[in-house]
C-alpha positions in Angstrom: 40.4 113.5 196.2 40.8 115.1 192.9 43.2 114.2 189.7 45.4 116.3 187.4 47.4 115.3 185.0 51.1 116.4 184.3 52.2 115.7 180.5 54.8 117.1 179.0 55.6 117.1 175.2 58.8 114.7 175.1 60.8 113.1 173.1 63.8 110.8 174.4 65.2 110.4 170.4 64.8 111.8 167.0 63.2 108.5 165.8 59.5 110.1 167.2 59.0 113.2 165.0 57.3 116.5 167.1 54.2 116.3 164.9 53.7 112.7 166.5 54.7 114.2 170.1 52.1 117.3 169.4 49.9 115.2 168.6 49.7 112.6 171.7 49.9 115.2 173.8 47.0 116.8 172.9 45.6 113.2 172.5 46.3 112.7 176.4 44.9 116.5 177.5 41.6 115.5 175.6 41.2 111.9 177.5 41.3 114.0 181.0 38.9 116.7 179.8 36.8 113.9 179.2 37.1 111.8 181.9 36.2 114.6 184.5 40.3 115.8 185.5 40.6 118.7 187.3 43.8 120.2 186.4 46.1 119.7 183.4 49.6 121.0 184.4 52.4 122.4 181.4 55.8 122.5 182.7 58.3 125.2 182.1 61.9 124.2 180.4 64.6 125.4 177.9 66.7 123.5 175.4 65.9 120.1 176.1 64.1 117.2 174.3 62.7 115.6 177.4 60.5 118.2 178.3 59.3 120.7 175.3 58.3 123.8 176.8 59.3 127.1 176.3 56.3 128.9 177.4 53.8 127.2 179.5 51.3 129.8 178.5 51.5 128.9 175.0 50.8 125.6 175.8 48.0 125.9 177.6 46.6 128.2 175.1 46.7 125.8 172.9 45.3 123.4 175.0 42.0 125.5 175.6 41.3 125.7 172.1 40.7 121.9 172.4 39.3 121.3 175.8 35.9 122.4 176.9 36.2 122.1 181.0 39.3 120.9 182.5 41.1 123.6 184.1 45.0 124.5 182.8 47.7 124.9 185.3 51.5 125.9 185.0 53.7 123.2 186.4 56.0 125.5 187.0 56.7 129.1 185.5 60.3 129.4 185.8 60.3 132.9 188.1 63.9 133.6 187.3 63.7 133.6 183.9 60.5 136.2 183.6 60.7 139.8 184.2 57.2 140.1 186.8 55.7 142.7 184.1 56.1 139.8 181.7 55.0 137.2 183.6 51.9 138.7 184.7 51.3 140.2 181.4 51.4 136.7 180.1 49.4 135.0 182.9 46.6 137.3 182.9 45.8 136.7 179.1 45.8 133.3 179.4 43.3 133.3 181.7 41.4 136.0 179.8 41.6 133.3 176.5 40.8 130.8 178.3 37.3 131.7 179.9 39.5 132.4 184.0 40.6 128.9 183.4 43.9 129.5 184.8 45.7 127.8 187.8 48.9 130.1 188.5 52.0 127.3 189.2 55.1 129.2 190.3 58.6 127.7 191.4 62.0 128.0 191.2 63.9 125.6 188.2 65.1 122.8 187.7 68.4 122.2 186.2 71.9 124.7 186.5 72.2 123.5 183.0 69.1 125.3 182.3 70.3 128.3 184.8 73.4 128.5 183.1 71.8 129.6 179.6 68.8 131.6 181.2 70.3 133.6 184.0 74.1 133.2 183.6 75.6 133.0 187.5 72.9 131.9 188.9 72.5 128.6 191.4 69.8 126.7 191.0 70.0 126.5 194.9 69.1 130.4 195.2 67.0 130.3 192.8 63.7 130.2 195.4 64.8 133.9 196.1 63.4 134.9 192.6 60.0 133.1 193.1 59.5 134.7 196.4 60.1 138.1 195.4 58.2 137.8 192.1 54.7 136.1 193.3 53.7 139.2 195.4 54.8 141.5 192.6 52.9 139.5 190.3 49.4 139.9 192.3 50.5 143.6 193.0 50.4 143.9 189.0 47.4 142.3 188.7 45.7 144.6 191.3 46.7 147.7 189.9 48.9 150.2 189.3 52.9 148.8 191.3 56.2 150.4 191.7 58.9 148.0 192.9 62.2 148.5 193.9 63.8 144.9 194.9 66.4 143.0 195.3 66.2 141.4 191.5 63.7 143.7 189.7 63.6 147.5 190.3 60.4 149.3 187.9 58.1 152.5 187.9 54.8 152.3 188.4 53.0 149.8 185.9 50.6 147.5 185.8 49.4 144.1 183.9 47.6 144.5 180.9 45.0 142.6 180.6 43.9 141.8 183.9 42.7 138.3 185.1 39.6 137.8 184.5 39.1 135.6 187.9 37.9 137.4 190.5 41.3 138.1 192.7 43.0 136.6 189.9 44.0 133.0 189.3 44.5 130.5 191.9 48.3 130.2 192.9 50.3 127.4 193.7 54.2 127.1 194.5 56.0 124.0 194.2 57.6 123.1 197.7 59.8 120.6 199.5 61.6 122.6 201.6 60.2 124.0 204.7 60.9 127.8 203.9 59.0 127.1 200.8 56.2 125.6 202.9 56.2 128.6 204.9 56.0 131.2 202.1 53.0 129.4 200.2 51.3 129.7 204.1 52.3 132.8 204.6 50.8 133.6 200.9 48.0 131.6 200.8 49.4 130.0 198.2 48.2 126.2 197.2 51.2 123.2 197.4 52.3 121.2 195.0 55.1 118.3 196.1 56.8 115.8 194.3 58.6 112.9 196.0 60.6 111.9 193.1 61.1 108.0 193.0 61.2 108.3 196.9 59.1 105.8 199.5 55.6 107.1 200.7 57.7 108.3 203.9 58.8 110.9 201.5 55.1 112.1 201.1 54.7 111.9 204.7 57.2 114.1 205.7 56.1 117.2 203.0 52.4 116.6 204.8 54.4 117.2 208.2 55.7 120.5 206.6 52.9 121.5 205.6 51.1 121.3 208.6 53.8 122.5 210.9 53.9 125.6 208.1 50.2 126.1 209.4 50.5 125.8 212.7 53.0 128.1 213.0 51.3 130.2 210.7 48.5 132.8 211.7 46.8 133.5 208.6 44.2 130.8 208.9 44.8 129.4 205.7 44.6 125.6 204.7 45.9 125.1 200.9 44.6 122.9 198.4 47.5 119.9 198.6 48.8 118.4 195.4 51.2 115.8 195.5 52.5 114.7 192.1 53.5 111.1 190.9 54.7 109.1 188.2 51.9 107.2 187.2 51.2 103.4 184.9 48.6 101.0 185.3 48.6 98.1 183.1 46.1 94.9 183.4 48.7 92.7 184.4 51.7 92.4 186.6 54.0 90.9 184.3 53.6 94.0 181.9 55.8 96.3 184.9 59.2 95.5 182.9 58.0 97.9 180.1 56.6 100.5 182.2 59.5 100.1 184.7 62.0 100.3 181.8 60.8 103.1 180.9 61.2 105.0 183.9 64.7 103.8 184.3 65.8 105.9 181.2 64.4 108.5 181.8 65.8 108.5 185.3 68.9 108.2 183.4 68.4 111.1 181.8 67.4 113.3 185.1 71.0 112.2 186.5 72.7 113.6 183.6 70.9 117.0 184.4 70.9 116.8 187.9 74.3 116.9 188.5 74.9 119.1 185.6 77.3 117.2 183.1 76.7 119.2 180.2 76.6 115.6 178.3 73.7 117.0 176.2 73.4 116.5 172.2 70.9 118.6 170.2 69.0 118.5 173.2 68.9 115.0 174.1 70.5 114.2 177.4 72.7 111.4 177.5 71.2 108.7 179.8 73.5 107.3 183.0 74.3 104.0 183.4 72.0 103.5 186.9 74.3 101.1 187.7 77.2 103.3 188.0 75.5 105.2 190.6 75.8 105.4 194.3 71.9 106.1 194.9 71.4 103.1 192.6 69.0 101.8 194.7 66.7 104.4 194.4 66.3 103.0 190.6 65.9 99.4 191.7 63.1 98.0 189.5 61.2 96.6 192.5 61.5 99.5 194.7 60.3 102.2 191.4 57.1 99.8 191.6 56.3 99.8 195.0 56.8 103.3 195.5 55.6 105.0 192.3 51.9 104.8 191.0 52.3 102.0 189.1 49.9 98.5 189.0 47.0 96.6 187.9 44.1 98.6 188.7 43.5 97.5 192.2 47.1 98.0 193.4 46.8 101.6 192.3 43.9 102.1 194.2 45.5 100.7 197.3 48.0 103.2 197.0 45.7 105.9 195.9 43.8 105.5 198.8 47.1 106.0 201.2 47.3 109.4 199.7 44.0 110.5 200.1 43.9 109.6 203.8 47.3 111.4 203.9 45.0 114.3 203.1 46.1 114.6 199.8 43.6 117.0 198.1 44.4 116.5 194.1 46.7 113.8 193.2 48.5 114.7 189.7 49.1 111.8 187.6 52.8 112.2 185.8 52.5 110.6 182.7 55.6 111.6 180.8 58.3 109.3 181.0 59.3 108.0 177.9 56.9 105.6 177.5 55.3 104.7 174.4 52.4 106.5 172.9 50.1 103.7 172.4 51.2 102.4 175.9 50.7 105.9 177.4 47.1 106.3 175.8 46.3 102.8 177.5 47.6 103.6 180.9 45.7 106.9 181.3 42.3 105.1 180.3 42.8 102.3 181.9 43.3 104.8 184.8 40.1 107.0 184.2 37.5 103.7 183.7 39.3 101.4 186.4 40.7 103.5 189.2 38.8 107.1 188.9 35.3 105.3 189.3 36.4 104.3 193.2 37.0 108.0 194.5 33.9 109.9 192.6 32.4 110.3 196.0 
C-alpha cells in the first residue's frame, strides 16, 4: 500500500496570518517528498477560509518548485466551474512544468454555497453530469484537434495547448461514492478515490463492494488504482486524542454549516455548529471519531492501516487539514512517516 497526503492551505480564524498558513503547507508537502509519499493532493474551492484554493494548478505548481519526486495530484478540479478548453489547457501545463508529474483528480463539488456563486442554478446534486461530460472532452483535447457539441459545452474544433507531456496524458482519477460514479470511472478507466467521511470502516467496505461490482459488470478489463482518503493524527500517547479530537469536532462544525447550506459565512470563515444541536450527533461522538478515523499511537494506526490494505486499498491518502495546530500537525505527519510508514515498505 501506498500514501498520499491531502493538505489544504486553511485557516479556521484570522488570528493565523496566510504567510504562516503558506508556509506550513509547504512545510508539510516537503516532509512527504521526503519521506517517500506518492501523491500530494490540492483541493479545489472558492471563497472560503477552511480550504484556500482557487486553482489547484497553481498550487501544485508551486509545489513542484519545492519538491524533487513526489508526484502532485488535484483533489478535485471542480468540472463545473471550468470551461473543458480551460481545464485542459491548464492541466496539460502543469504537467509540462512539472516534469509529467501530474495526477489528473476530477469530481463534482462540494458545497451549493460554493455552486451558488460559481454556476448560479445549479444543484450540487447534478453537478456529476458536468464531470462526466467534461473528462472525455478533456482527453479528446489532449489527443488532438475536438469539436463538441454537448449538453453543457458546445465548441468548434480546438485543441489543448500545450499537450501533456505523459505519454496518453496524466493519470485520471474521479472521486466516487455513488455507484453511477463507480461505473463511469470503470467504464473510463479512470482511478477512484473515496472518502468515508467520519463514517465506520463498513463505510469503506461498501465503496470496495462498488467498486468491484462496477468491474464486474464492466467489460473493459480494467482494475483502478483505489484510493481511499482519511483524516489522519497519531500522537505518542492516548491521552493526547482530546486535542486531536477537538480539533476535528470544529472543523466538523464548520462542514455542517456548508453542508446544509446556511449561508452563516463571515469573510469567509464558516460559522461552526453546535454538534450537539444536531440530529447525526453521534457521528461527532469523540469516541466513535477515534475509532473510526486514523487517529492513535503509532501501533493503533497500523492496526487500522493494515484493515485497509487487506481491504485492497491501493494508496491510502492521509488528510491532514483539520484545524489542528501547526506544530501539532508537523508532529503527527512525522511521527506518521518514522513510526507507521516503516511497517508497509514491503
Amino acid at each position: 500500500m501506498k500514501f498520499d497526503l491531502a493538505v489544504n492551505l486553511e485557516r479556521i480564524d484570522d488570528t493565523v496570518s496566510m504567510v504562516d498558513v503558506k508556509n506550513h503547507t509547504l512545510e508539510m508537502v516537503q516532509i512527504a517528498d521526503k519521506h517517500g509519499f506518492n501523491i500530494v493532493w490540492a483541493a479545489e474551492h472558492h471563497a472560503l477560509e477552511m480550504t484556500i484554493a482557487p486553482n489547484p494548478f497553481q498550487i501544485l505548481t508551486w509545489w513542484a518548485a519545492h519538491t524533487d519526486k513526489v508526484r502532485l495530484g488535484t483533489a478535485v478540479a471542480a468540472a463545473a466551474y471550468w470551461h473543458p478548453i480551460k481545464l485542459a489547457g491548464e492541466a496539460a501545463f502543469t504537467d509540462l512544468i512539472t516534469g509529467g508529474r501530474l495526477e489528473f483528480g476530477i469530481g463534482s463539488g462540494a458545497y451549493q454555497r460554493e455552486f451558488d456563486r460559481m454556476r448560479p442554478g445549479l444543484k450540487q446534486s447534478d453537478a456529476w453530469e458536468y464531470m462526466q461530460e467534461s473528462l472525455p472532452v478533456v482527453r479528446n483535447l489532449w489527443s488532438g484537434d475536438y469539436a463538441h457539441d454537448g449538453k453543457f459545452w458546445s465548441f468548434p474544433r480546438a485543441t489543448s495547448i500545450p499537450k501533456p507531456v505523459q505519454k496518453d496524458g496524466p493519470p485520471i482519477w474521479v472521486a466516487a461514492r455513488s455507484p453511477v460514479t463507480f461505473d463511469y470511472a470503470i467504464k473510463n478507466k479512470c482511478n477512484v478515490m473515496s472518502w468515508p467521511l467520519t463514517r465506520p470502516f463498513s463505510e469503506a467496505k461498501l465503496y470496495k463492494q462498488r467498486l468491484e461490482d462496477a468491474i464486474n459488470s464492466s467489460d473493459r478489463n480494467f482494475r483502478p488504482i483505489f484510493g481511499m482518503m482519511r483524516h489522519a493524527a497519531v500522537y505518542e500517547k492516548s491521552s493526547e486524542a482530546n486535542t486531536y479530537i477537538s480539533a476535528i469536532q470544529r472543523i466538523l462544525g464548520q462542514f455542517e454549516n456548508l453542508f446544509k447550506n446556511l449561508d452563516d459565512v463571515e469573510n469567509g470563515f464558516p460559522k461552526a455548529i453546535n454538534l450537539e444541536d444536531l440530529q447525526n450527533r453521534d457521528e461527532y461522538n469523540a469516541d466513535m471519531l477515534e475509532e473510526n478515523l486514523l487517529f492513535g499511537t503509532p501501533d493503533q494506526v497500523i492496526t487500522k492501516l493494515k484493515r485497509y490494505e487487506d481491504l485492497g486499498v491501493n494508496n491510502f491518502i492521509y488528510y491532514a487539514s483539520m484545524g489542528l495546530g501547526h506544530k501539532e500537525q508537523i508532529k503527527s505527519l512525522n511521527l506518521f512517516c518514522k513510526e507507521v510508514m516503516p511497517e508497509f515498505k514491503n
